[in-house]
C-alpha positions in Angstrom: -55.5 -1.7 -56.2 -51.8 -2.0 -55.2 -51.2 1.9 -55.0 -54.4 2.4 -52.6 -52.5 -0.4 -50.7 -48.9 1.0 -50.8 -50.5 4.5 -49.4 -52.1 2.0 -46.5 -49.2 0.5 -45.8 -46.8 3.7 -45.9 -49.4 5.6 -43.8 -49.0 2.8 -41.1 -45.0 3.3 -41.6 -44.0 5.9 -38.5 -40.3 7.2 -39.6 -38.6 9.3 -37.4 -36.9 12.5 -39.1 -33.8 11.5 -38.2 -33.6 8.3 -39.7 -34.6 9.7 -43.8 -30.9 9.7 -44.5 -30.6 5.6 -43.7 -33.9 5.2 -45.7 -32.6 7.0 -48.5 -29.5 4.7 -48.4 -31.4 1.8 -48.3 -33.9 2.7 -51.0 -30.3 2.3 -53.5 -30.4 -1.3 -52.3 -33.4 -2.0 -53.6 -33.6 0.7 -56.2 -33.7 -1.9 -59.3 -36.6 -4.0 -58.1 -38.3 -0.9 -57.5 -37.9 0.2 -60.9 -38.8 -3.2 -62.5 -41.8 -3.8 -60.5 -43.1 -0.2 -61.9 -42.3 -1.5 -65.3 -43.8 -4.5 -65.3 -46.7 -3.0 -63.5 -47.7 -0.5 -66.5 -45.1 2.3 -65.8 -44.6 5.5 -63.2 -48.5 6.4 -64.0 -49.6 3.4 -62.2 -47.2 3.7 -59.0 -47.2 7.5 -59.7 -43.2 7.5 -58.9 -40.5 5.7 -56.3 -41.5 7.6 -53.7 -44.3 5.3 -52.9 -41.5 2.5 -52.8 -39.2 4.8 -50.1 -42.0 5.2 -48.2 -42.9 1.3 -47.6 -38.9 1.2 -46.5 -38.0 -1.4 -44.4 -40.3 -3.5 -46.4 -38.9 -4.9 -49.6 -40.9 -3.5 -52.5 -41.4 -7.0 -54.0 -42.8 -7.6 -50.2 -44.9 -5.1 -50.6 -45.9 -6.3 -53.9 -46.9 -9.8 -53.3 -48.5 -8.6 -50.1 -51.2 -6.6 -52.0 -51.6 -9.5 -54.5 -51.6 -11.6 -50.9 -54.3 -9.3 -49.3 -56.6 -9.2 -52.4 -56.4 -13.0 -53.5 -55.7 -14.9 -50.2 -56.5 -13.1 -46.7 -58.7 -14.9 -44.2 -60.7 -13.4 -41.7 -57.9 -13.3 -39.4 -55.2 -12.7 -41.5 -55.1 -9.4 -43.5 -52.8 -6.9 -44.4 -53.6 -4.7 -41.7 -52.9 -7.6 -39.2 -49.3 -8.4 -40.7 -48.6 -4.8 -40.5 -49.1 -5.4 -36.5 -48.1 -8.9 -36.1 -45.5 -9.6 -33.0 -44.9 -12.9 -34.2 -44.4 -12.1 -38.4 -45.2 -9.2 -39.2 -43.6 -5.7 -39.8 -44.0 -4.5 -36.3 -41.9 -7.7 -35.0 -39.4 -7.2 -37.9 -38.9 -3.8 -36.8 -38.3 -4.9 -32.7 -36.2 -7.7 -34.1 -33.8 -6.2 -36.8 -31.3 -3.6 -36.8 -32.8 -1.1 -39.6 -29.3 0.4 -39.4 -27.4 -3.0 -40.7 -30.1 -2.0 -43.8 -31.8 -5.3 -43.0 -35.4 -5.7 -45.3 -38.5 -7.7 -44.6 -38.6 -9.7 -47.5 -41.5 -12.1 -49.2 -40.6 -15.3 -47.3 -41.7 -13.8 -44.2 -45.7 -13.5 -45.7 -45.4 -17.0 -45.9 -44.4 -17.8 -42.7 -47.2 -15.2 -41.6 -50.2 -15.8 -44.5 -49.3 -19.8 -44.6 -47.7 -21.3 -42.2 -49.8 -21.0 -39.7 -53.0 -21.4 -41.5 -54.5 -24.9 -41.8 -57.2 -23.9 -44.4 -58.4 -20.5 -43.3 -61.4 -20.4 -45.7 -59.6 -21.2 -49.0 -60.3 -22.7 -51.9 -59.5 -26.2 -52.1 -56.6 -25.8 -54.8 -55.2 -22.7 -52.7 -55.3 -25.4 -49.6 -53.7 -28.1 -51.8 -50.6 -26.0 -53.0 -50.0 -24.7 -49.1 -49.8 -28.2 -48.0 -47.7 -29.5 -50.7 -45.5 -25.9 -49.9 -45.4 -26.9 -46.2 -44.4 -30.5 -46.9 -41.5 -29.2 -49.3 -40.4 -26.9 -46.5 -40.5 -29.5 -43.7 -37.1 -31.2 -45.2 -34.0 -29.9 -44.6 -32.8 -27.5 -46.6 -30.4 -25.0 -46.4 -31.9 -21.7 -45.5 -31.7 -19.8 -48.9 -33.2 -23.1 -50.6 -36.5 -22.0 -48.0 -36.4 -18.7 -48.7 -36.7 -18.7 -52.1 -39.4 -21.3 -52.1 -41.5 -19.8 -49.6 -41.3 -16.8 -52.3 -42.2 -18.7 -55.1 -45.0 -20.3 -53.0 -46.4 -16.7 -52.5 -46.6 -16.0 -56.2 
């Protein structure tokens, strides 16, 4: 379930002591989807409370969202959520070389596309699953201003 996952995923999250106060600032950017995730997902009993949410900080907590519902529907034998959280390519740990945390820069959801999708000619799934990641990858071959990718490699994810 998605809070076994978050606990994965925060345990695989090494903060330094020092840094709580930037996390804690970032957490307010993110504060509302936060929230509305935990409400749409049943309430606080389900996610228990935000703190699961700071804890997955840098990572978006609808990032962290679609990449349980990722993990559980999609993964392939090479890609899983353990290997995004260790990616050097996609994945958190090359978000974290890449980005200044300090700038309060996220990962958000279009980068599991790039890392679940992109990449991945057919990687084992279902022939419908196959047939929208084509038809994702051909929409995102034209060009397209950056945001106008973005949001579709979200709403590809979903």
């Amino acid at each position: 379930n998605e809070v076994t996952a978050f606990k994965l995923i925060s345990n695989a999250i090494r903060k330094k002591e020092e840094c709580q106060p930037k996390f804690e600032a970032l957490y307010s950017k993110v504060e509302v989807s936060a929230r509305t995730i935990i409400q749409e997902s049943g309430g606080k009993k389900k996610y228990e409370n935000e703190e699961i949410f700071k804890q997955l900080l840098p990572i978006h907590p609808l990032t962290a969202y679609l990449l349980t519902y990722i993990a559980e529907n999609y993964t392939s034998a090479k890609r899983t959520l353990f290997t995004f959280l260790t990616d050097q390519t996609y994945g958190l740990k090359a978000f974290v070389e890449q980005n200044d945390l300090d700038k309060g820069t996220l990962l958000e959801p279009d980068v599991l596309w790039d890392y679940f999708f992109e990449e991945n000619t057919s990687g084992g799934f279902r022939n419908r699953v196959y047939d929208l990641i084509a038809t994702g990858k051909h929409l995102l071959s034209r060009q397209l201003p950056t945001n106008v990718k973005k949001f579709l490699k979200v709403v590809f994810c979903t």
